[in-house]
C-alpha positions, 0 to 999 in steps of 0.5 A: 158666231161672234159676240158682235154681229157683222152687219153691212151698209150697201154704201152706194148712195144715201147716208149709209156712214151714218147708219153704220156709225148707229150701229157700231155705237150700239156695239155692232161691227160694220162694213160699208158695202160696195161689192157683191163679194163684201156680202159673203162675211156679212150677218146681216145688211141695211139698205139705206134712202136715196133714189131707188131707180138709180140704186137699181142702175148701180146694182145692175152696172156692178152686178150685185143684183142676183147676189144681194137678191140671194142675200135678202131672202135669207139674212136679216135686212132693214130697209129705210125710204128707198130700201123700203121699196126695193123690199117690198113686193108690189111698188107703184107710181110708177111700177119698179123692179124689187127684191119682192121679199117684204109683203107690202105694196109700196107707193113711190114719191108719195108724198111729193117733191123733196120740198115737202119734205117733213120731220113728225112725231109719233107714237109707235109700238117701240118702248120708250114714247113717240118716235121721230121721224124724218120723211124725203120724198118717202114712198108710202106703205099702202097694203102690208100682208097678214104677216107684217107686223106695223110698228108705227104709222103717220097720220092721215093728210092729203093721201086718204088713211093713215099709213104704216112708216115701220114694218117687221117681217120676221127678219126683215124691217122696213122704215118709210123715214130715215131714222139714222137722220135722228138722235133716237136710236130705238128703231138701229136697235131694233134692227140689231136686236132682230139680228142677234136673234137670227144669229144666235137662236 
């Protein structure tokens, strides 16, 4: 196994070159994923924001469902906003089809249109103090499973309780922001360091 893992950005929508510059800053090797064959040299994938249903249309129409779903339940994924939710293994407002390897339920559109859109500042579980955090039209994490650990959280609004904005699940992580929108690096870090130690144990 190389030194430099070899992680993929599924570049179908969302800002996904910006996530593999991250990544290739941090010393990873990075392919932009357009085809389900690309998966077969891969260590580990992101799943970058954008709209999920037609992440859902794409996957379909270029037959990368069945082979990205294999994919995710064995390798080192981390998903922001859309990714998120096409993780998780309950999604509501409306309902959706999911990979369902991520045990959270994820609320769609949750906090609104696009314009209400909102960048925060807030602690988290990473070293290093509060964590910035770009939310777009971001799902929200209602429900995580006993195995999920909650690495940082948005505070109550409107929406009752506060709620989880980055998950862990073994080799799984889940952002509800955008993280790759953001000069702070910690939460690619992260990501890489979860797949360095998935593939060299």
């Amino acid at each position: 196994m190389p030194e430099s893992p070899h992680i993929g950005v599924l570049a179908l929508q969302g800002a996904f070159d910006v996530h593999a510059r991250r990544l290739a800053d941090l010393g990873a090797t990075t392919t932009l994923v357009r085809k389900p064959a690309q998966l077969d040299a891969l260590d580990a994938l992101v799943i970058p924001g954008g709209e999920s249903t037609t992440f859902l249309k794409h996957l379909e129409r270029a037959g990368f469902y069945a082979a990205l779903g294999a994919f995710v339940h064995t390798k080192p994924v981390f998903g922001t906003c859309a990714g998120c939710i096409l993780l998780a293994k309950e999604v509501t407002n409306p309902p959706q089809k999911s990979f369902g390897v991520l045990d959270i339920a994820v609320e769609r559109n949750a906090y609104g249109r696009q314009n209400e859109s909102a960048i925060l500042t807030a602690d988290t579980a990473l070293p290093g103090g509060p964590l910035e955090m770009v939310f777009i039209r971001a799902p929200r994490i209602t429900r995580v499973g006993p195995s999920v650990e909650v690495l940082a959280t948005r505070e109550a609004t409107g929406h009752g309780a506060s709620s989880p904005t980055l998950v862990r699940q073994g080799r799984l992580l889940a952002a509800t922001f955008h993280p790759e929108l953001t000069a702070d690096t910690r939460v690619h870090q992260l990501f890489l360091d979860i797949v360095r130690n998935a593939t060299h144990p």
